[in-house]
Structure formats: structure tokens, C-alpha cells
N, C-alpha and C positions, 0 to 999 in steps of 0.2 A: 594228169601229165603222163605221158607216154614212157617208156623205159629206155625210148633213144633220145627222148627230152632230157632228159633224168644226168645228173653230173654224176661221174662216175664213182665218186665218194659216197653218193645218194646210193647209189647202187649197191656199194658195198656194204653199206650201214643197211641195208633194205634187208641182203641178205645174210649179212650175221644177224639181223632181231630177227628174220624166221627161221634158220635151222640151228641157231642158238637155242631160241625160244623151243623148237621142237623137239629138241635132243633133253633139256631141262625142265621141260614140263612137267612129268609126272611128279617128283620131288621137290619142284617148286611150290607144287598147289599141296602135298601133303606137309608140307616144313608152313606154308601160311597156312592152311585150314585148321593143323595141332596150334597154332600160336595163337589165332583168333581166341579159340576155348581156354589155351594157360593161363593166356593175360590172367583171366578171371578165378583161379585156382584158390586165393585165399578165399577170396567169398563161396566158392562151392565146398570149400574148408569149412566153414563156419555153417554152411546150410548143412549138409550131412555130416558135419562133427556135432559129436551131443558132448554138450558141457559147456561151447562156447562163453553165452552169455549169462550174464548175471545179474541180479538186484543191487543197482549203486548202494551204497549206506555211508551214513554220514559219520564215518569211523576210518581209522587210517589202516592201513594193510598190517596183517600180521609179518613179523620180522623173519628172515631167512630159512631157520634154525626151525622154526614154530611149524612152517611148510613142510621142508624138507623131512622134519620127522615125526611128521604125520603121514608124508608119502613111503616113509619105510616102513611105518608099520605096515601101511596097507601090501606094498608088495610083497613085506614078509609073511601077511596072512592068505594071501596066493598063489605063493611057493616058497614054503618055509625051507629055512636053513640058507637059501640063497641072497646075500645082499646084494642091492643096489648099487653102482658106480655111481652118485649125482653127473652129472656132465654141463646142467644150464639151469638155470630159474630165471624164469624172464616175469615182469611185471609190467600185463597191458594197461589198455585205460581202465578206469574205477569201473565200468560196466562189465570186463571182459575177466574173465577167468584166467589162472596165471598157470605157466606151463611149466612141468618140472622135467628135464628130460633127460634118461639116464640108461647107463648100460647095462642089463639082465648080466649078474653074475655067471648065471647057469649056463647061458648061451654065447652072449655077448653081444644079442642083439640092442639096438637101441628102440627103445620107447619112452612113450611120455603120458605124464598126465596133468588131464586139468583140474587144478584144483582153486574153491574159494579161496580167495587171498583176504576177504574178512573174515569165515570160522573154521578154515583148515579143512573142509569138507573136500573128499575126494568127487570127482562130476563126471569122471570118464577115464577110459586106462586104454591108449590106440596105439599099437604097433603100426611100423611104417609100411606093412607087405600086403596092407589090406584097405577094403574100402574105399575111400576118395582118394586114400594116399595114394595106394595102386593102382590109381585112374590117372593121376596127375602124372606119377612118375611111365606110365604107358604112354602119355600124349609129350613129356620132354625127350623119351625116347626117341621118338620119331621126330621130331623136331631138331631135335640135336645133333641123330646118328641114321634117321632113317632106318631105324630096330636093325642096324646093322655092328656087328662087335666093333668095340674102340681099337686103336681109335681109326681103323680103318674107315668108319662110320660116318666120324666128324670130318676127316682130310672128304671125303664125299661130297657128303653135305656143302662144307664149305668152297669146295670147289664149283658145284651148281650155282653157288650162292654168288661166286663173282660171275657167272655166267647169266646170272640171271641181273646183276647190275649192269651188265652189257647190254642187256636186252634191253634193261627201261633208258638206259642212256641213247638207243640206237632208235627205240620205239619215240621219243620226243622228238628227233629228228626227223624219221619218216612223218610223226604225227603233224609237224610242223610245213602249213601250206610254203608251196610256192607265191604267193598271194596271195595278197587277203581280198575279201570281197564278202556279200553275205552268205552267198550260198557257201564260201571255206568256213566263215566265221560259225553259222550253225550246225554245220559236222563236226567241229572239231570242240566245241563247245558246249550246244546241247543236245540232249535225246529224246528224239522224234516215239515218244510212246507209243505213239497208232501208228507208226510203220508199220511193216512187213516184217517178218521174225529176222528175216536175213539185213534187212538194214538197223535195224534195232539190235541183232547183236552188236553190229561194228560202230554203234553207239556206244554201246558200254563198256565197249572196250577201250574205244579213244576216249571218250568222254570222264569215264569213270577211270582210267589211267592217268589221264591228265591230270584231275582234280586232286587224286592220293600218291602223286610223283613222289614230292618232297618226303612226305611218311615214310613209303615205302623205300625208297633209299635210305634214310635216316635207319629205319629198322636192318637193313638186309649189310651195309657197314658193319653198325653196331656190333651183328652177331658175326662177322666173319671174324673179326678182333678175335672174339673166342678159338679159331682154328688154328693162325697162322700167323708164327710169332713176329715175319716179315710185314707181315701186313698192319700187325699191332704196334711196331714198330713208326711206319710210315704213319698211322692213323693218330699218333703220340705226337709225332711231330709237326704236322697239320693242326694240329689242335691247340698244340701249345705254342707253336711260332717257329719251331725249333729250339725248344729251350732241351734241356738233358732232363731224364726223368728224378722225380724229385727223391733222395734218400728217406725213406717216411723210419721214423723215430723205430726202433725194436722193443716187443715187450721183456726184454731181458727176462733173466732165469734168478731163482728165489737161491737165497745164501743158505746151502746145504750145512754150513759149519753149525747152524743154527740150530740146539736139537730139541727147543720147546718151545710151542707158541707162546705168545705174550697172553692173548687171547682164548677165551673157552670155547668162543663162536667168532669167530674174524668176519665172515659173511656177513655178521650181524653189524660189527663196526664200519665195514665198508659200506654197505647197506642205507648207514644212519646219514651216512653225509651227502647220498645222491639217488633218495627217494622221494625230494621233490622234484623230481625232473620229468617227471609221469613215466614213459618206457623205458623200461631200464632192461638188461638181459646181463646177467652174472653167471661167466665162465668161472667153474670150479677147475680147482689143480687138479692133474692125473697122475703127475707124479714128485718124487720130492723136489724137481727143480722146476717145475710146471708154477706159475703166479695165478693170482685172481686178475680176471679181466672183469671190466664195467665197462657195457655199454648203452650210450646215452641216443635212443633212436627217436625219431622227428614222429610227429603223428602221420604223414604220410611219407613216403616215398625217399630218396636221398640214401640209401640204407648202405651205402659203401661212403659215404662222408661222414658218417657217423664219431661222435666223439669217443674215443675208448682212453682207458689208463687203467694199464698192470700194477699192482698191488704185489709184494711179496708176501709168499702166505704164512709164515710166522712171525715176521717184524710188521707187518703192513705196509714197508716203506715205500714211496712208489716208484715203479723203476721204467716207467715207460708212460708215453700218452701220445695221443692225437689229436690234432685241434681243427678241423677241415677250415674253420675262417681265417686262419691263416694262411691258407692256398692262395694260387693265383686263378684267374676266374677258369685259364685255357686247364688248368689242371683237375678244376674240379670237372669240367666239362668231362675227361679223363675217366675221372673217379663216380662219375657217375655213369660210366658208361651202361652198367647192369643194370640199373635204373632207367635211362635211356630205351634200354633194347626192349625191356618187359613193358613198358608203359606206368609205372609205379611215378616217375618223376615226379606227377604233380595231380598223384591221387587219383580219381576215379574219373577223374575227365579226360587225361592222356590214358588212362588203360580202355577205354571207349576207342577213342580215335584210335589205338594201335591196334584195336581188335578189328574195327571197319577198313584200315589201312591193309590190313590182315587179309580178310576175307574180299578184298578188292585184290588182291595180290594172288591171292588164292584164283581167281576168276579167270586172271588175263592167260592164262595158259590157256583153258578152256573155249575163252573168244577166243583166243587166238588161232587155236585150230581150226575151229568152226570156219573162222575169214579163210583160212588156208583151203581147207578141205571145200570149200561153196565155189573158190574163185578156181580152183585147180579138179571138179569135176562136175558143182552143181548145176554148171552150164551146158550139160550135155544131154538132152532130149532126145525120143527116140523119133525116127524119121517114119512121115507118113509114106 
């Protein structure tokens, strides 16, 4: 169709997806290319972390207290005089090594260690500024801020980021025949492998944009939520119907009047009544009014619906909880948003699809120049 065929809406939508798409490119395909590889960060966790895994045994985990200080010892014999903060003990599945994570007196940084959770054996001691950590947190940089200082960064980012919703909204429009027919139905559909480079890109482009639409909108939403509290706002209400956002229970603060625990090890009593639940993660107090938190995480994905309840750390009493099945479904939709974005939601098969979603999204910048740059000069031959 010609450009004086063309409705004049066509027109417009034609040229906001190309000088949208052109001005957003670059940081479009670095924001999908880093997200492609995060998805996957626990498991490159697990591959270049030592201590991971371990030998199921048919014996129950040792209790809190039993961990905890055997991890003191250990850091106090790698720099002595300096205690440990505890700050988390989280208990994976029976195969997985359990992580103790805690603040360096000395410095105040945080680190962790893995240690057997059936003979207290230390397996590994990783600070966060090194190794995989320092790879992961390099590739949320750029994804998040575009290695640019906050939060200048994210207002960036995030601004590309509905710019680049324009685009895929604008690009199914253009992508969408005037007609259909076969010869519209196989462009817009499939890709012609043994074409020519130059009809083969604007396969991939349409083709491969069409098929990772829905994804890649779902993703590139999700993460604007994170910027812009208007937008997180509107995205709340969309989701839920309009309902008001919901009050979620507070973990109240521990009775200061209180000046001895009941308890020798309280971690231990809490411990006892929600270590069948397999993953558990236990927040220690940091200070006198700070509570124990338990929380009770799904084997995959869901990790913001998570069940928790604050314990007071000298009475035990409990002074706060969350129950996500009591939600209504638009809210958990909500609470799952971070789940959503990453691909975690439903395990290793959405973090697939949000990495190919990813690296398709990564792409169309690329074709998209290519179409631009072949139609606006590749036509131009030299004269005999």
C-alpha cells in the first residue's frame, strides 16, 4: 500500500514505531539483552557458587541455634574479635545447602554462608561484591538504570520503556495487513529462510515480533511499575477492577517493657512449628523493637505472595501475618508482579519464555534499523 493509500492514522502510527523505535533503540536492546541473561541468575548462582548442593540424608535439619553457631565460630576464626550480625537463615530443599546471612561487625558489609543444614559444616563464605554476585548485580544495573546513577537511571530507563510500548503497540498496527490474502498472510506470519538477507531480516522482525507481542508487553508493563508511581497506580487499578489497594497486616514491633526472653533460643521455638513447610527463610531482630519474621516460600516462583508472620522476639507472641489465599485473584495478580517481570512465576518454563521474549525484544531494534536504513538508502546504485 502506498503512503497516499494509507489513512492518515496509519501514517501516524507508521511514524511514531520508526522515530520512536529509532531514538529508543539503543537502550531498548541493552535493557532486553541484560534481562535475557538475569532471568537465569539463580541457576548461574548455583553453577559458579561452591557449596550449593548437597547429599539428601534421611535425618531432619539441625535447629537454628545449632547453624547459627557454628557460623560464628567460623567467622570468628577469620577475623577474630569481630562478631557477626545474623540477619537471615533460610532453609532450601533437603538437597540444597542452607544460607546464613549476616552483617561483618568489622565493616558492616553483608555476607553469607552456605552451610550443611544436616552436620553444621561450613561449604562456602561469598561476599556480595564478587564473582557471580558482581556479574548479576552488573547485568540489573544496566537493566534497571542503564549503569546510569539513580535515580536518574531508572526515570530513563523507564521512560524508554513506555516508549518502547508505543512501538510494539504501533508496530502491530503497521504489521497488520490491509488484506488479507496469501501472499499478506505469509509475510506477516512466516519466515522465508532461503530469502535474501534483506527479506529475511523483515521476517524476523514481523514475524518474530508478532509471535513474542503478548510477552513482551507483559514484561516491559510489569517493569515500568517499578519507575513511576503514576503508572503503578493506573497498573493497580486495571488489575484489580478498580478496587483500592489492599491494607496488608503490619509486622508490629516487639514489647520493649519486656526485659528477658522466655526463651534460651526462640529461633529454635519458632523454627519447631514451621519446619515442615520445606522453604522457610527466618528474619532475625536488629534491634530491641525489631520481631522474628518466618517466611514460608513455594518451591518455585510466587515469592512476593509469600506467607510470613512476626513473632515478638522475647514473648513469641505473634503480632503480625500474611496469608496471600486470602487475596482476591486481581490483587494477587498485583503481588505477583516481581514474579511476573522476572519469569520466576511458574518456574523454569516462564523464565525460558521471558528470556526468548527477551532476546526477541532485544532484536527488533536491530531489524528495525536494518528495514529503515535498506529502504531509506539500500536502494541506491551507482549509475553506469
Amino acid at each position: 500500500m502506498s503512503k497516499k493509500n494509507k489513512s492518515l492514522f496509519r501514517r501516524i502510527s507508521n511514524w511514531l514505531h520508526l522515530w520512536l523505535g529509532l531514538f529508543s533503540g539503543i537502550v531498548v536492546f541493552v535493557v532486553c539483552l541484560t534481562a535475557a541473561i538475569w532471568v537465569f541468575r539463580d541457576e548461574m548462582t548455583d553453577a559458579f557458587t561452591p557449596g550449593q548442593n548437597i547429599l539428601e540424608r534421611q535425618m531432619e535439619f539441625l535447629k537454628p541455634s545449632k547453624l547459627t553457631e557454628a557460623g560464628r565460630v567460623y567467622i570468628d576464626s577469620i577475623q577474630q574479635n569481630h562478631s557477626a550480625v545474623i540477619y537471615k537463615l533460610e532453609y532450601r530443599t533437603r538437597d540444597k545447602s542452607s544460607v546464613i546471612g549476616y552483617f561483618s561487625e568489622k565493616d558492616g558489609a553483608y555476607q553469607e554462608l552456605f552451610i550443611n543444614p544436616y552436620s553444621a559444616s561450613i561449604l562456602y563464605h561469598r561476599t556480595t561484591e564478587t564473582g557471580i554476585a558482581s556479574f548479576n548485580n552488573f547485568l540489573r544495573s544496566g537493566h534497571r538504570f542503564f549503569w546510569l546513577p539513580r535515580p536518574f537511571g531508572s526515570y530513563f530507563v523507564g521512560s524508554c520503556c513506555i516508549i518502547f510500548l508505543i512501538t510494539l503497540i504501533t508496530g502491530l498496527i503497521w504489521w497488520y495487513p490491509s488484506k488479507w490474502n496469501k501472499s499478506t498472510f505469509n509475510k506477516s506470519f512466516k519466515i522465508k529462510w532461503n530469502a535474501k538477507w534483506k527479506r529475511l531480516n523483515i521476517d524476523l522482525h514481523n514475524a518474530l515480533g508478532f509471535y513474542s507481542l503478548i510477552f513482551i508487553i507483559i514484561l516491559t508493563v510489569t517493569g515500568i511499575v517499578f519507575t513511576f508511581k503514576w503508572f503503578d497506580h493506573g497498573y493497580h487499578w486495571l488489575i484489580t477492577g478498580g478496587n483500592p489497594k489492599v491494607e496488608y497486616p503490619k509486622k508490629s514491633v516487639s514489647d520493649t517493657t519486656v526485659v528477658q526472653s522466655k526463651y534460651l533460643h526462640p529461633e529454635d521455638e519458632i523454627w519447631k512449628h514451621f519446619k515442615s513447610e520445606g522453604r522457610i527463610r527466618m528474619m532475625y531482630p536488629q534491634d530491641r523493637q525489631d520481631v522474628f519474621m518466618i517466611y514460608i516460600h513455594p518451591t518455585t516462583g510466587h515469592n512476593d505472595l509469600t506467607k510470613w508472620y512476626a513473632f515478638d522476639q522475647k514473648t513469641l507472641q505473634k503480632v503480625g501475618e500474611m496469608d496471600s489465599s486470602k487475596l482476591s485473584f486481581g490483587t494477587k495478580v498485583y503481588k505477583a508482579n516481581f514474579d511476573i517481570h522476572v519469569g520466576t512465576i511458574g518456574g523454569m518454563t516462564t523464565k525460558i519464555i521471558a528470556a526468548l521474549a527477551s532476546l526477541v525484544g532485544a532484536s527488533l531494534p536491530i531489524t528495525g534499523f536494518i528495514i529503515w536504513y535498506n529502504r531509506k538508502w539500500g536502494k541506491k546504485t551507482k549509475k553506469l
